[in-house]
N, C-alpha and C positions, 0 to 999 in steps of 0.2 A: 442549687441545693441550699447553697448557705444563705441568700437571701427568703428561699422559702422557707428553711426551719426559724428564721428570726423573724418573720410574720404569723409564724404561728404560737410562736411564746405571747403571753401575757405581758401589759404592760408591766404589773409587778415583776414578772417572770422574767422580764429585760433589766428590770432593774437590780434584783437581786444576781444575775448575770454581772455586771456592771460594779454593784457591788464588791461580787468574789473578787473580779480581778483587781481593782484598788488593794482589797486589803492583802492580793499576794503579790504586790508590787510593794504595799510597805514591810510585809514579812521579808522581800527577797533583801529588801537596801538594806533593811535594818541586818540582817546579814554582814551585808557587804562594809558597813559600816565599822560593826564590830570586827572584823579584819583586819582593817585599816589604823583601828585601836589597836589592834595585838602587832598590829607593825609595830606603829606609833614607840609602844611601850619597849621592842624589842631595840627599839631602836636608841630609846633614852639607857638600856640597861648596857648597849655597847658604848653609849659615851660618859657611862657614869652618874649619870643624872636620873636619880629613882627618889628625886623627892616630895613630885607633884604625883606619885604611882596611885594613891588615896583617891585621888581627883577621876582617874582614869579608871577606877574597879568599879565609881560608881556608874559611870555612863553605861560599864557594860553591863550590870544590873538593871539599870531602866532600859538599855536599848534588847534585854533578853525580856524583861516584860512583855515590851512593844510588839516583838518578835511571835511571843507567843498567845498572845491577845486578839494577833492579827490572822493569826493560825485559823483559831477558833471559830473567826468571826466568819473569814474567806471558806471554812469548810461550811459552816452551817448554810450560807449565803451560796454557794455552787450544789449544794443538795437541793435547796428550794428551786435553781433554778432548773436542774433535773424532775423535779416533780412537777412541776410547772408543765414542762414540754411533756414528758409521762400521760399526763391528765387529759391534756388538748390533742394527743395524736389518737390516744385510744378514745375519747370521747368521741372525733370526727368517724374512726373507723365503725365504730359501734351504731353510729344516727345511719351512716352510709350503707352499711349491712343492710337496716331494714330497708334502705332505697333502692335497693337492687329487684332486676326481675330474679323470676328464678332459675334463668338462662345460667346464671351466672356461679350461681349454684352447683351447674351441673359441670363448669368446665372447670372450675378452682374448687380444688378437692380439700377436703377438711385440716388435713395436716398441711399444707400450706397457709392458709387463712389462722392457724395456729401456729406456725413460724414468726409470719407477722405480727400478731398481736404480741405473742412473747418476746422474741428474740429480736425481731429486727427494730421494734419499740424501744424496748431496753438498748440497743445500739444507741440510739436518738437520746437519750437519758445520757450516757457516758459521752457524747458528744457535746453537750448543753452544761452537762453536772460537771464534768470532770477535763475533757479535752481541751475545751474551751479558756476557760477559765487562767487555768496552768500556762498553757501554750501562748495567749496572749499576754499575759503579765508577766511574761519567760522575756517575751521579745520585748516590750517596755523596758523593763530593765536592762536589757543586753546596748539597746539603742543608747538609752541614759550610760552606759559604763564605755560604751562607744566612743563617744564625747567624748564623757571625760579623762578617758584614758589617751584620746588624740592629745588633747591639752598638756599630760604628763610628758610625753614624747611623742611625735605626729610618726615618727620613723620605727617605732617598736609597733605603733599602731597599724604600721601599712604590712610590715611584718606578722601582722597577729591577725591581719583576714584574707594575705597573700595566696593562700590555695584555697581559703572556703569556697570560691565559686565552682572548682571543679567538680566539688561533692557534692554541692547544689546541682548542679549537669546533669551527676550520675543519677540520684537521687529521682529528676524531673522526668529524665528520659526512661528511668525503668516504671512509671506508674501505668505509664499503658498499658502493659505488657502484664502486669499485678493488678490490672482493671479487668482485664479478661480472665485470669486465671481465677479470681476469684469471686466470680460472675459464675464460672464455671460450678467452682465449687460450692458456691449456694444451691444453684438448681439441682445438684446432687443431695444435696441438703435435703431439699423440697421434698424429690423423689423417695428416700430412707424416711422421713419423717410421717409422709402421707402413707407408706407401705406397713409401717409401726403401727399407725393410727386403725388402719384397713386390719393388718392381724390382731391387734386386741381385740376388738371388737368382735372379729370371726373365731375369737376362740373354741366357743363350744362346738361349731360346725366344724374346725379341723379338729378337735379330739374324733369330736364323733366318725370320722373320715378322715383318719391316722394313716391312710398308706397312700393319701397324695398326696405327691412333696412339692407339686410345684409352684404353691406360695412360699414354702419355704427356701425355696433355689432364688422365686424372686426376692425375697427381702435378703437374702444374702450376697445375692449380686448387686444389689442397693448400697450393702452397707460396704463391701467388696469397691464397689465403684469411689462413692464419696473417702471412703481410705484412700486411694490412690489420687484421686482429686488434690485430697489434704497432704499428700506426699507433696506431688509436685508444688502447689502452691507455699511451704514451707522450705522447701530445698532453695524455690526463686528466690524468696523472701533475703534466706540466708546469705545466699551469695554477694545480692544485691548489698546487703545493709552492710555485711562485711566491709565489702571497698569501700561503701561511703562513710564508715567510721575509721577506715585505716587511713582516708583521706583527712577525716575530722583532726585524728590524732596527729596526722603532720605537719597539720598547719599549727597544734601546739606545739608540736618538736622544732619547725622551722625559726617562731617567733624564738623558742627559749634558746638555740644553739644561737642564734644572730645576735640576740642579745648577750649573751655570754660574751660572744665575741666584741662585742662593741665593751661592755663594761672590762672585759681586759687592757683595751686599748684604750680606758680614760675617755670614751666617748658618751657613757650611761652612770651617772648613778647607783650607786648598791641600791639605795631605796625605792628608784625608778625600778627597780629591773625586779626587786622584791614584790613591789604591786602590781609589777605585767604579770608574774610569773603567779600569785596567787589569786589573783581577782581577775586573769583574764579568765578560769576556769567557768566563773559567774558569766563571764561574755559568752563563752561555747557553750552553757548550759542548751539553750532552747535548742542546738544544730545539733548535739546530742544526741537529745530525747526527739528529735525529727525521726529516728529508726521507729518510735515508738507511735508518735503523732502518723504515720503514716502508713502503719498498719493497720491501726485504728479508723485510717479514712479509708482504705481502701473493703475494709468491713464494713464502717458507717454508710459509702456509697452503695454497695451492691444490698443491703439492708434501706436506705431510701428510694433504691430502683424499687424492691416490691412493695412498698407501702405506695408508691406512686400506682403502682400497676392496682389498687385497691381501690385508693381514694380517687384513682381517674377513671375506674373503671363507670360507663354507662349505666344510669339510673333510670327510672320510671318517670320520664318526664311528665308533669305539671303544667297545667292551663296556667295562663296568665289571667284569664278570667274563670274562675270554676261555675259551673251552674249546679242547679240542683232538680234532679231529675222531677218529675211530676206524677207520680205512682212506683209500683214495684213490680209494674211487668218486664219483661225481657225477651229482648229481640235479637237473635243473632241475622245479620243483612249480608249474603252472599262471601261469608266469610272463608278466606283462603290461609292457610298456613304451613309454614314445615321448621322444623326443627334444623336442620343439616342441610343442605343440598345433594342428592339423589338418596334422602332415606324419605321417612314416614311423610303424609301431604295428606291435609285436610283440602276440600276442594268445593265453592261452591254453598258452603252449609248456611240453611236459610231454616228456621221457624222461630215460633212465638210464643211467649208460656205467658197467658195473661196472668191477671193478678188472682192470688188466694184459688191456683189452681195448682195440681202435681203431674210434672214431665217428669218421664222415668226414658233413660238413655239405656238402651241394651245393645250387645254386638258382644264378637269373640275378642278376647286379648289383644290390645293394638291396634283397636279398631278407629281410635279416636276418640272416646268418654270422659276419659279424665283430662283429655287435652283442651277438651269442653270450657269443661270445670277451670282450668287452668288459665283458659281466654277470660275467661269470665272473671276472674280476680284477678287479672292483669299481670300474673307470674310470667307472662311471654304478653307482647302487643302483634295483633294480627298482621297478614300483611299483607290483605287485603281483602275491604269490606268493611263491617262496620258492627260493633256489639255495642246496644241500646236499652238503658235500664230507664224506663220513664220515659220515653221520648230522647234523651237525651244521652250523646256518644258517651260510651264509658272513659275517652280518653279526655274528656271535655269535662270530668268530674274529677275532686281533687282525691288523691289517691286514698287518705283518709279517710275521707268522705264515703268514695264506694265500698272499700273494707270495713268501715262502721255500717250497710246498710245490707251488708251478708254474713251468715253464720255458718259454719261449716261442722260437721258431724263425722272426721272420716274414718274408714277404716285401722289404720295405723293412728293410735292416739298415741299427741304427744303432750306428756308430762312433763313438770319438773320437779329437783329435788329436792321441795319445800310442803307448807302442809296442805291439807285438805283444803282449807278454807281458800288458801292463797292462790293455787289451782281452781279453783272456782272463781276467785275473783280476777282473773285476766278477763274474764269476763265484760265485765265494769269495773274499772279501779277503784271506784269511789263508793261501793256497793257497801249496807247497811250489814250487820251481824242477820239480822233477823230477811234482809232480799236474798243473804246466801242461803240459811234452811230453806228458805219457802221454795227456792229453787233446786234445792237437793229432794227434798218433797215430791217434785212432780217428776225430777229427772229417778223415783224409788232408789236414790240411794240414804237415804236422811238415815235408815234403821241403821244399816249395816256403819255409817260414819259412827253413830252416836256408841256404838260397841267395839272402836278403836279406844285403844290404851286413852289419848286424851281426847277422844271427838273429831271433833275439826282442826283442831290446831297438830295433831300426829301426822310426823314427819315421813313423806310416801317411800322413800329413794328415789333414785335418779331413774326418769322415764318409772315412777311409779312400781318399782322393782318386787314393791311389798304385795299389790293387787293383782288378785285375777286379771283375763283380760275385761270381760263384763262390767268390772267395776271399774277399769278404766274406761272405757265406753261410755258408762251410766253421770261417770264426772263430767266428763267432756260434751255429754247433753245438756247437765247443769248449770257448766259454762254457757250453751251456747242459750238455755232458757234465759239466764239473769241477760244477757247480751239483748236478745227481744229487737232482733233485726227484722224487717220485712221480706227479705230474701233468706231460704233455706238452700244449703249444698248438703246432699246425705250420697254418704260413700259406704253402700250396704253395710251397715254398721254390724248388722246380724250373724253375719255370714261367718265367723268365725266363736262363735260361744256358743256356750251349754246351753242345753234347752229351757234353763230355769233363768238365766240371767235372758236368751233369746226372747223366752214372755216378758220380762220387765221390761227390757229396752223396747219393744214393740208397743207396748202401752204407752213409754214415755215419750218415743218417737210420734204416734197418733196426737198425744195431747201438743206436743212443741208445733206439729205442723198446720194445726186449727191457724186457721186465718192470714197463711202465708204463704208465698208464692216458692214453691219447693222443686227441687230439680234434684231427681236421685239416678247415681248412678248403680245400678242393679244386675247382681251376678249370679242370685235365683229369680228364674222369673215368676212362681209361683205367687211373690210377698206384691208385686205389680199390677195385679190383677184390674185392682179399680182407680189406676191412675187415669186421669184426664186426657191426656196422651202420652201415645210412647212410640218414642225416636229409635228406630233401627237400624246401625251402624255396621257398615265395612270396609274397611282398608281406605277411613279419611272421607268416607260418604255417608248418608242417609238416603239407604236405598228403599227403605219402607218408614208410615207413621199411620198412626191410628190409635184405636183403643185395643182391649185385649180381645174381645170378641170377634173384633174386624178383621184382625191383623191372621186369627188360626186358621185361615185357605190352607188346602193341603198342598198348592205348591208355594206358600211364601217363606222365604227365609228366615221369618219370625217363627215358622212352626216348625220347622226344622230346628233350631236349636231350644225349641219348648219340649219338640220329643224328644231331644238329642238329652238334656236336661235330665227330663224326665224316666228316660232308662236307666242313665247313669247314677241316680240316687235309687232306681229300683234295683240294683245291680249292687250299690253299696250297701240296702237294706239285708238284703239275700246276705251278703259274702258276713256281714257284723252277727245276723242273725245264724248261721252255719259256725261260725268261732264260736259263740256260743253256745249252740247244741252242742258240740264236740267236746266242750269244756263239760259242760253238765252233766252228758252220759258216760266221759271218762270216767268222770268220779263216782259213776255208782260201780257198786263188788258184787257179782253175780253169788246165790251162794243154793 
């Protein structure tokens, strides 16, 4: 661990590290020094001689400058090196996010990937900024007083670290044991914090459905668990540190009784026994604050265990050589998948969408459609078979590459909480004032932007909070117009808005799709009608394709869920239209 956190600091970052500890090695002497002076002085005042005292008030005036100058320097210098490591672990985690499949996604849940980035980040931070720094210019010092305190008397000296090694034992031997406990108590952690993240979010569904409680049993037993966790973990802690400072402090009792006894018996010096007794306190310093240094690691450990489990997690591997494909058709080649072992399984899936044509994917729920879509921008890699965009394997193109040469339209738009414009321009980064209107233009939301408080630059909220669904939809075509990829993804965009926003997106849907090679996934089959071909899906297969006219045999499974379809919206026209007559002739008053 610690040679990896010190690979990943910056050379500056090592340097300003480097730095702190220097300058809190001359704040700690210059300490020790002035001590030594207040001996010195106490010592001319028992034998009568206070006439050089002038001499000695000034050194302790420059050695409290020094003192504090060095303060200064070593805090500003161990905060840079905290920011340093800060910058480089969340910057690594943040490139590695986008690297991941979406596999991964699904198994590391939101409030974990938000532990890490927050909390177990900031661990790394007080490790580099502050543990470090201290803890190492603790024990330079102690080593230097070491010395030089052998030299004053080698035998007070042997007296003065006579029992440290036991509480170094105790100290050694309990870290296992507070390796595990508080291992434990992270992933308790994990658990309460992802269950937090999961009930905010669901708030308005549990209002709405106020008499099941049993999210709220779970996150109470969550929060219920991790308490108990954090019991035990604090009771070891206690124990532990206990002995090992009851040890600390006897090995200053044993030095100072010995020596006692030696300076009765005309074996020690007053003045020897005076600078064991005050400045060996500076030698016990770092053994001390070891209670403290080693809670801190045992946090900083199980906090670099998940960043490991992040940063090592499996990415979307990359060609060593990328090619580039040679048109924008697309071929899936006997393609097999599953997600899990004994759940959902693609099996077999083979067709072809050439170029500047539209496949439309239908089936029931789970059928396989979006898992399509899914192979197909490399959110999961196949496993076995082959998806070919050009001639060429998608796994054989650089991931960049294939996600610059597809757009996607889906269902569920996601926003962010910045303005209009900046939401359009994920698009292309680098896109002009004037490629964003023209893009807003075709995607018909140009009117309604230009009639926000400031236009394009009004701030949406989070996931677009401020719009209909429609006009998120209407953006999100915008995006994917300025993007002007030759592959289209559309995740029946319609299928959820009002009938006025329904006619614009379909206009602006018709214009985006001129001239590209489009694959929609479609859950009325009505809007499908003159797709070039359509893929029919069940449980992981394509047990039908064709056009729409081919496909309506009265025994094919395609017709079956066109009438199935088609009852059901005649069945929902009836029941809207009935609520309404009842409303209407309620209100008339016979008279």
């Amino acid at each position: 661990m610690i040679k990896e956190i010190l690979n990943t600091l910056t050379s500056k970052g090592k340097k300003s590290m480097a730095a702190s500890i220097i300058w809190f090695v001359i704040y700690a002497l210059s300490g020790v020094v002035m001590m030594l002076i207040v001996l010195k002085m106490l010592s001319m005042i028992m034998s009568g001689d206070t006439m050089s005292f002038s001499e000695y008030w000034w050194y302790l005036v420059i050695l409290l400058l020094i003192k504090g100058i060095s303060s200064i320097f070593g805090d500003c210098q161990k905060h840079f090196a905290g920011f340093d490591i800060n910058y480089e672990i969340r910057k690594k985690i943040v490139y590695r996010l986008k690297s991941f499949s979406l596999g991964f996604y699904t198994n590391e849940r939101l409030g974990e990937i938000s532990t890490v980035i927050h909390k177990d980040v900031d661990n790394m931070v007080m490790v580099v900024g502050h543990m470090w720094p201290r803890m190492i210019s603790d024990f330079i010092v102690s080593v230097i007083l070491l010395i030089s305190l052998f030299l004053v008397n080698w035998k007070m000296g042997l007296f003065m670290i006579a029992v440290l090694p036991i509480a170094l034992l105790i100290l050694i031997f309990g870290l296992k044991k507070g390796d595990k406990l508080e291992a434990e108590n992270g992933n308790r952690l994990e658990d309460m914090v992802s269950l937090f993240v999961e009930y905010v979010k669901g708030i308005p569904l549990l209002k709405a459905f106020s008499e099941s409680k049993k999210f709220d049993q779970e996150l109470e037993n969550a929060i219920q668990n991790f308490g108990e966790s954090s019991k035990q973990t604090s009771k070891y802690k206690a124990r532990l540190l206990s002995r090992y400072g009851f040890f600390i402090d006897l090995a200053y009792g044993v030095m100072a009784v010995t020596g006692a006894v030696l300076l009765l018996n005309g074996r020690l010096e007053l003045m020897a026994y005076l600078i064991y007794i005050v400045i060996s306190k500076e030698f016990y310093k770092p053994f001390t604050e070891m209670e403290t240094h080693w809670m801190n690691y045992l946090a900083v450990t199980d906090s670099y265990r998940r960043i490991r489990k992040v940063l090592d997690a499996p990415i979307v591997k990359e060609p060593t050589q990328p090619q580039q494909p040679k048109g924008s058709d697309v071929e899936f080649c006997n393609v097999g998948f599953s997600y899990e072992e004994d759940e959902f399984e693609m099996k077999n899936i083979s067709f072809k969408i050439p170029s500047n044509t539209l496949t439309a994917l239908v089936g029931e729920s789970g059928s396989g459609k979006t898992t399509v879509t899914n192979l197909l921008l490399r959110f999961w890699d196949v496993k076995d078979g082959s998806i070919q965009i050009g001639g060429v394997d998608i796994r054989n193109m650089g991931y960049d590459d294939l996600l610059s040469s597809i757009s996607i339209v889906m269902q569920n738009v996601q926003l962010f909480a910045d303005t209009v414009e900046a939401n359009i321009r994920i698009g292309k980064a680098k896109a002009t004032d004037e490629e964003i209107i023209e893009v807003a233009k075709k995607a018909k939301i140009h009117d309604f932007i230009m009639s926000l408080p400031q236009g394009y630059k009004t701030t949406i909220g989070e996931n677009g909070a401020t719009l209909s669904g429609g006009q998120r939809q209407r953006i999100s075509i915008a995006r994917a117009f300025l993007k002007n990829a030759p592959i289209l993804v559309l995740d029946e965009v319609t299928s959820n808005v009002d009938p006025v926003n329904e006619a614009l997106i379909q206009e602006a849907i018709s214009e985006l799709a001129k001239n590209r090679t489009v694959l929609v996934i479609a859950h009325h089959l009505k809007t499908i009608r003159s797709a070039d071909q359509i893929l029919v899906f069940n449980k992981g297969e394509i047990v039908e394709r064709g056009r729409h006219e081919d496909l309506l045999k009265e025994d094919s499974y395609y017709n079956i869920l066109f009438n199935a379809q088609s009852v059901r919206e005649k069945v929902n026209i009836e029941k809207e239209m009935s609520v309404i007559n009842k409303h209407a002739y309620g209100s008339i008053k016979y008279v």
